[in-house]
C-alpha positions as CSV (number, residue, x, y, z in Angstrom):
1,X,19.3,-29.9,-22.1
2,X,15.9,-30.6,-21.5
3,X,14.1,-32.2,-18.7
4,X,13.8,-35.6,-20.1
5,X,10.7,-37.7,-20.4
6,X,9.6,-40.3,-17.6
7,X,11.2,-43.4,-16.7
8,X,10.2,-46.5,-14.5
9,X,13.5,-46.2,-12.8
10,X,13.9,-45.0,-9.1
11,X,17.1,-43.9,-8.1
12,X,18.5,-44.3,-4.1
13,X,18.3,-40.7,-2.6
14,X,21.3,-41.3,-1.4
15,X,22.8,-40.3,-5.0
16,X,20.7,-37.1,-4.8
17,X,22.7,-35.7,-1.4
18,X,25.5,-36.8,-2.8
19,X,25.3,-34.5,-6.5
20,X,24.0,-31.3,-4.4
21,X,27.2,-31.9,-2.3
22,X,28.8,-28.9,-3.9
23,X,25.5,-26.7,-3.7
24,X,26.1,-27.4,0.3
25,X,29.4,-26.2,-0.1
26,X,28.0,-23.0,-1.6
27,X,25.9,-22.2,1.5
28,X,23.0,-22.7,-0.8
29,X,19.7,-24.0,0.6
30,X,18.9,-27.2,-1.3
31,X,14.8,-27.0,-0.3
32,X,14.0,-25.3,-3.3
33,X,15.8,-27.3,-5.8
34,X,14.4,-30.5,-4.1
35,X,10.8,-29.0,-4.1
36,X,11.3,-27.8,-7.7
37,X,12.4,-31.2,-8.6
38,X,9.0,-32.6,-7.2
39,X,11.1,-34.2,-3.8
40,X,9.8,-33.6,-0.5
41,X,12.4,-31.7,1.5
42,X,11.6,-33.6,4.5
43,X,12.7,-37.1,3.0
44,X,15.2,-38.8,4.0
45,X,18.4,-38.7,1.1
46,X,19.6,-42.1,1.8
47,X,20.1,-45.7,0.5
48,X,16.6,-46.6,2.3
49,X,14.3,-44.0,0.0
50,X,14.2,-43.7,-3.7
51,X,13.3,-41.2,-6.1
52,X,12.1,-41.2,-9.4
53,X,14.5,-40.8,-12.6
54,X,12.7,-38.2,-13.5
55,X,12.8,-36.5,-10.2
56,X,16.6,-36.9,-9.9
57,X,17.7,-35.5,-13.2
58,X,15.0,-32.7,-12.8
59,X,17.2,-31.8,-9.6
60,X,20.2,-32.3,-11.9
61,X,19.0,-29.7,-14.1
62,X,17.8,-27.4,-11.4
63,X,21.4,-27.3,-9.8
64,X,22.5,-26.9,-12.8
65,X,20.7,-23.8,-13.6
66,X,21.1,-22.3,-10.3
67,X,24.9,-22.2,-10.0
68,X,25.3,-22.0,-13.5
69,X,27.5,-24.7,-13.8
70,X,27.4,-28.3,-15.1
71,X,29.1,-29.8,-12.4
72,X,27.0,-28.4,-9.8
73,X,29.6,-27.1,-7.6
74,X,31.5,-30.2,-7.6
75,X,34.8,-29.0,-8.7
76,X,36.8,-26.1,-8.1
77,X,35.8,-24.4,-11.1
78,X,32.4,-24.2,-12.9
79,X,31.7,-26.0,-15.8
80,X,29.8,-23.3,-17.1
81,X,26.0,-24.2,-19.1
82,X,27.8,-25.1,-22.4
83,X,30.1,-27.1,-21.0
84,X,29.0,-31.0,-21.9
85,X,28.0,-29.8,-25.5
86,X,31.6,-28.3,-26.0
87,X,33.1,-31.8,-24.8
88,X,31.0,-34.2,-26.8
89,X,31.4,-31.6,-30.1
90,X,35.0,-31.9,-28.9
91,X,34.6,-36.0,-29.5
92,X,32.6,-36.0,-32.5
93,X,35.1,-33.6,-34.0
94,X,37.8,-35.1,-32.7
95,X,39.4,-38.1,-35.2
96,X,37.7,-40.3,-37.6
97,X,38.3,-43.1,-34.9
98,X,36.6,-43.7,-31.0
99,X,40.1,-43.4,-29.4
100,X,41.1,-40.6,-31.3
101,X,37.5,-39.1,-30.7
102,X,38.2,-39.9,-26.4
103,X,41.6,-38.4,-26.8
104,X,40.0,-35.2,-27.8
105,X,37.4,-35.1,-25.2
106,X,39.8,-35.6,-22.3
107,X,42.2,-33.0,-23.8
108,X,39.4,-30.9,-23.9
109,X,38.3,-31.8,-20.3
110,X,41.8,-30.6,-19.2
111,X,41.0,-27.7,-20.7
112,X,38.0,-26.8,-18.7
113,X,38.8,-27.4,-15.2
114,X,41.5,-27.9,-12.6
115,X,41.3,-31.0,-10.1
116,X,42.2,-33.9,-12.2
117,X,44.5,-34.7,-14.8
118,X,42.8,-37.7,-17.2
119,X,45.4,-40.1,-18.7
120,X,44.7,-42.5,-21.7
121,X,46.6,-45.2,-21.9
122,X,46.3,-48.5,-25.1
123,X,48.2,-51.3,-24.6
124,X,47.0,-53.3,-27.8
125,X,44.1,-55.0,-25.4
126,X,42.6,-52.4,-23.9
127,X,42.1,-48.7,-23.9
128,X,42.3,-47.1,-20.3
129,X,40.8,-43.4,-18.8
130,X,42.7,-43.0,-15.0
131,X,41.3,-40.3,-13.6
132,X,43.9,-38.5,-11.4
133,X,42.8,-36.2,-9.2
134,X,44.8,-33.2,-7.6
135,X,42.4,-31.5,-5.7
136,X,41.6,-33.5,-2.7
137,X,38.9,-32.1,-2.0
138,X,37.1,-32.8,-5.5
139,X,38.5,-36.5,-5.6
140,X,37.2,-37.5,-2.1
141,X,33.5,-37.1,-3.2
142,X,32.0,-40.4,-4.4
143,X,29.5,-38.6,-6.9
144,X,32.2,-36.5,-9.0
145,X,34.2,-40.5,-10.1
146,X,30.6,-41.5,-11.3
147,X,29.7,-38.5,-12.9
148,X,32.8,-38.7,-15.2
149,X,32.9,-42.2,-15.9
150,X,29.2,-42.6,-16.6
151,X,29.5,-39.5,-18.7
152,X,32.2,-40.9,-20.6
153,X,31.1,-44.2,-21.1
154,X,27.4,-43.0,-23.1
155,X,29.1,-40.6,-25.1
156,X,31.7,-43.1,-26.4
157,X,28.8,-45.6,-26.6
158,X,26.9,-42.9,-28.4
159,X,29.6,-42.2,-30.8
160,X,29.6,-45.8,-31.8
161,X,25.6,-45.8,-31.8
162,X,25.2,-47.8,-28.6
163,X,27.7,-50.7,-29.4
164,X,30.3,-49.6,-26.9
165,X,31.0,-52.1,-23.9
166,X,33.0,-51.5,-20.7
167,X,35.0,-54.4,-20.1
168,X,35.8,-52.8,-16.5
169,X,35.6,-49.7,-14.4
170,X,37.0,-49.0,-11.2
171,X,35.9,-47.0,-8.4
172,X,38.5,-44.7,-6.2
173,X,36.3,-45.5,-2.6
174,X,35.1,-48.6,-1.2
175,X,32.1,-50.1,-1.9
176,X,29.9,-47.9,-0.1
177,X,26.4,-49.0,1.1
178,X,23.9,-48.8,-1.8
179,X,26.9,-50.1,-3.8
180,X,24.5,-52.6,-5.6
181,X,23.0,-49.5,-8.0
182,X,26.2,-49.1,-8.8
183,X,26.0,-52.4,-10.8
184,X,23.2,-50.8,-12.6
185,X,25.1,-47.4,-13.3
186,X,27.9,-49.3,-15.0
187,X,27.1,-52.7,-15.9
188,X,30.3,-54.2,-16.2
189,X,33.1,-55.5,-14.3
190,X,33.2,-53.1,-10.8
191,X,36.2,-53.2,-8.6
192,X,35.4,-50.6,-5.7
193,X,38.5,-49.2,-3.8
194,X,40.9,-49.0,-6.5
195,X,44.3,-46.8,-6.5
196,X,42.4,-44.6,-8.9
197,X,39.0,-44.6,-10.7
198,X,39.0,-45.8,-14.4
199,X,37.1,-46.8,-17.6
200,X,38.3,-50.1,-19.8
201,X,37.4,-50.4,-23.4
202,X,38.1,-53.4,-25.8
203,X,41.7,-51.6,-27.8
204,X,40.3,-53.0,-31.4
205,X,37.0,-51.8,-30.5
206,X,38.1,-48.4,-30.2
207,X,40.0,-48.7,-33.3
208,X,36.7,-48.7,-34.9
209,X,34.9,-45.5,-36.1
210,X,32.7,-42.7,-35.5
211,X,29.6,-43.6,-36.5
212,X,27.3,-40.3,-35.4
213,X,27.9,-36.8,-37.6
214,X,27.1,-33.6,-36.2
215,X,23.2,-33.7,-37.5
216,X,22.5,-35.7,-34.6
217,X,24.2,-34.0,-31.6
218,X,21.5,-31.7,-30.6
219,X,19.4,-34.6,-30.0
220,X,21.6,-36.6,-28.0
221,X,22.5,-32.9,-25.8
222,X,18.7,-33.3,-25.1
223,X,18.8,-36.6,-23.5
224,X,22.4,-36.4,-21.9
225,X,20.9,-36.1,-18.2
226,X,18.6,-39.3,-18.3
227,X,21.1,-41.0,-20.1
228,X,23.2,-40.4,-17.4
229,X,20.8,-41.1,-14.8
230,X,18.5,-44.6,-16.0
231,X,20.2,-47.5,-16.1
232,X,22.0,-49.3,-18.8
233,X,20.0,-52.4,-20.0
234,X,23.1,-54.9,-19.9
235,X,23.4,-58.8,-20.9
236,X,24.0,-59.7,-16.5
237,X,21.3,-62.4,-15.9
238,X,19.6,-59.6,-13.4
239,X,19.2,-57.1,-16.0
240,X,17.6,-60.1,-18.3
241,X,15.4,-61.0,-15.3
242,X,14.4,-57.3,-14.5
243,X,13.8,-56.8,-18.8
244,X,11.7,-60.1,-19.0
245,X,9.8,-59.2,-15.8
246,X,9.0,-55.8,-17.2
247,X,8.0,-56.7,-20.7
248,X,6.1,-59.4,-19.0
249,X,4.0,-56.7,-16.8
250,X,3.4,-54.5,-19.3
251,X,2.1,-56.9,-22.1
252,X,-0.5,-59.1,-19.8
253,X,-0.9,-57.3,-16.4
254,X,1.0,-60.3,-14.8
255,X,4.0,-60.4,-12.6
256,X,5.5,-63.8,-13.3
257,X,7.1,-65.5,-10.7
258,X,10.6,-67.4,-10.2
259,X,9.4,-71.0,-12.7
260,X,7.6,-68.9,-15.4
261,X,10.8,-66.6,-15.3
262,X,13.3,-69.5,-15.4
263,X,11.3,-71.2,-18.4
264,X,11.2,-68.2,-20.2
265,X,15.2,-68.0,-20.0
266,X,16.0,-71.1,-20.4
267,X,17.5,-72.7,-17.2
268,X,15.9,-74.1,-13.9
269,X,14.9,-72.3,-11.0
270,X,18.0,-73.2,-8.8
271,X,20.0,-72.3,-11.8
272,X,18.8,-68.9,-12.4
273,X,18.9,-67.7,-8.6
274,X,22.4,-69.2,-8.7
275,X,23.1,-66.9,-11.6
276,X,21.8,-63.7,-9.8
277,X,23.5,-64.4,-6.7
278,X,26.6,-63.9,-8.8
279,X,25.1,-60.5,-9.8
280,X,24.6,-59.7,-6.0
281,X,20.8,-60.2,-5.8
282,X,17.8,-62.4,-5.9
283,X,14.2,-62.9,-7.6
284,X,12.6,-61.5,-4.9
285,X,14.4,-58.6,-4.6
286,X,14.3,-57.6,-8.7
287,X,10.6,-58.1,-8.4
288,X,10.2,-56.2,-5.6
289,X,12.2,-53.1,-6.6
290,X,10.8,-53.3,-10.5
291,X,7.2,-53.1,-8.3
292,X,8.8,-50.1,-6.4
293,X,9.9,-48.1,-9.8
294,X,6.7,-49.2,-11.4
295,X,4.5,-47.8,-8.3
296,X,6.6,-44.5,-8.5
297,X,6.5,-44.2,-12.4
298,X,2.3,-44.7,-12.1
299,X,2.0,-42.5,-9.7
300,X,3.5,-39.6,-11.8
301,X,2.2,-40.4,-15.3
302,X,-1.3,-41.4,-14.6
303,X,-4.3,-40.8,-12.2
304,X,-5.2,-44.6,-11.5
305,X,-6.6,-44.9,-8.7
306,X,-4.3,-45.7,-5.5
307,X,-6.5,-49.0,-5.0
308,X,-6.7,-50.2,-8.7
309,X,-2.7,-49.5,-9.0
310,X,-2.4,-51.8,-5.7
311,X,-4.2,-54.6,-7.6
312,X,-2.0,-53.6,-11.1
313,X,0.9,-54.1,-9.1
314,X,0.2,-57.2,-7.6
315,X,-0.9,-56.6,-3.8
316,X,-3.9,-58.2,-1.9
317,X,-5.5,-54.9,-0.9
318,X,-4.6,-51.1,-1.1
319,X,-3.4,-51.2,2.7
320,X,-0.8,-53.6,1.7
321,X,0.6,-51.3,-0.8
322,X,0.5,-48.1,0.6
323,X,2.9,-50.0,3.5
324,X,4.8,-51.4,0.8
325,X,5.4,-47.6,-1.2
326,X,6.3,-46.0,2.6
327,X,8.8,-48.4,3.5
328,X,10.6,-48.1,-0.2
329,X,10.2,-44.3,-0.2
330,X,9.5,-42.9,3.3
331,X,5.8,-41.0,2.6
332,X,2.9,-42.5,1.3
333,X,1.9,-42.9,-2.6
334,X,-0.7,-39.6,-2.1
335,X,2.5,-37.3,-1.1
336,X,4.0,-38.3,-4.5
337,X,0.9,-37.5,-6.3
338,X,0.3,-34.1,-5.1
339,X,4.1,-32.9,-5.1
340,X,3.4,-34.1,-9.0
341,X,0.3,-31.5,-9.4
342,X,2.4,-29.1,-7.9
343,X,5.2,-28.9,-10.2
């Protein structure tokens, strides 16, 4: 796998402390995977700073490399570099059907490591991964139920050439702080705190099937880690918001505001915000983060200037933004820049 092309996404730190959780374990100093991953060691790895997506699958990929293992020291055994393509070739190989295609992933999952036993279960509605864990240790970290699911979910989508919908997936631990990302991770029906963490697919759906041969594998194996790590453009009235807003931006320059974004849509103004308080959010708050993720994605693909990028994004003067950019990531826009020159 490669380290995959930019995107205008930024990722809670938080997420990052969590994946080197097993590299701690180790005993191994995480500075150098950070700094190789363009991340200042000194920030913060919480819900209140971000990192790019390409920042965070770059440390993916550096963890990865360093411990030889594609769980990153997150389970009891290693996954060793090989490991993902062996499952998915395990999938596409697997049946001439999805479910029969997932049935052959998780058996070969079994195969490869100890701390969970994966059970698939059909009931003529819906097809069902429970993830049981029997490692304690392995099951009470938060990153390792995400991992697999999200994993899961794109190949499966993948197989079925992006068609695939989650009617449901349930979390093993509460809803934990930056628990809104999670909506973005897996756009879908999210319980949080459930007796065990699982993935629901439409049954008739995954009756359907496999629509990818093996000419096309090496490129997916490419973009596995991003695919992993950007968000999944869903049909929630907050992705449509954050799609329209962006498509907006890049066409004409302009960040529309909450009337120009209802008309576009189709509804009022009270309507929409009503609609994306259901989704756990606001206008405000989309537009503000899409700013955040745009400012971030700028600053690593392009030497704009930090004043005209302050007017491109929509603030009255530089001073504004470079407030704005430390308060969403903890160190000013020029610290970004130069750990991106460095790399």
């Amino acid at each position: 796998m490669s380290v995959p092309a930019d995107a205008p996404v930024a990722i809670p730190a938080v997420f990052a402390f969590e994946a080197l959780a097993g590299v701690r374990h180790q005993g191994i100093d995480t500075a150098p995977l950070l700094e190789a991953a363009g991340i200042d060691p000194l920030l913060p790895l919480d819900r209140d700073h971000y990192v790019s997506a390409t920042q965070y699958a770059r440390l993916l990929l550096r963890a990865m490399a360093a411990l030889n293992d594609e769980t990153m020291g997150l389970f009891t055994r290693k996954l060793r570099r090989g490991s993902y393509a062996l499952l998915a070739s395990a999938a596409l190989h697997g049946g001439a059907t999805l479910v029969e295609a997932l049935d052959q992933y998780l058996r070969t999952l079994s195969l490869l490591q100890d701390d969970l036993t994966p059970v698939l279960e059909d009931d003529g509605r819906h097809v069902r991964v429970i993830l049981r864990f029997v490692t304690a240790a392995v099951a009470e970290r938060p990153f390792v139920h995400g991992l697999l699911l999200r994993l899961m979910w794109r190949l499966m989508s993948w197989l079925d050439t992006g068609r695939l919908r989650a009617e449901r997936v349930e979390l093993a631990f509460p809803r934990p702080a930056h628990g809104d990302f999670y909506l973005n991770i897996f756009p879908t029906e999210l319980v949080f705190g459930a007796a065990h963490s699982a993935i629901w697919f439409q049954s008739a759906r995954m009756q359907g099937p496999v629509r990818r041969d093996a000419s096309t594998l090496a490129d997916y194996l490419e973009k596995a880690v991003l695919d992993m790590v950007v968000p999944v453009i869903a049909t929630r009235y907050a992705d449509r918001v954050r799609a329209h807003l962006q498509l907006e931006h890049t066409r004409h320059g302009q960040w529309q505001d909450l009337k120009q974004t209802a008309d576009a849509l189709h509804c009022s103004p009270s309507s929409l915000q009503r609609h994306l308080a259901k989704d756990q959010t606001s206008f405000q708050t989309l537009r503000d983060h899409l700013r955040r993720d745009w400012a971030i994605y700028r600053l690593q693909t392009s030497a704009t200037p930090t004043l005209a990028l302050a007017q491109e994004l929509g603030f009255a003067d530089e001073a504004s933004f470079q407030r704005a950019f430390k308060r969403w990531t903890g160190h000013p826009p020029g610290r970004l820049r130069r750990s991106r020159a460095q790399d």
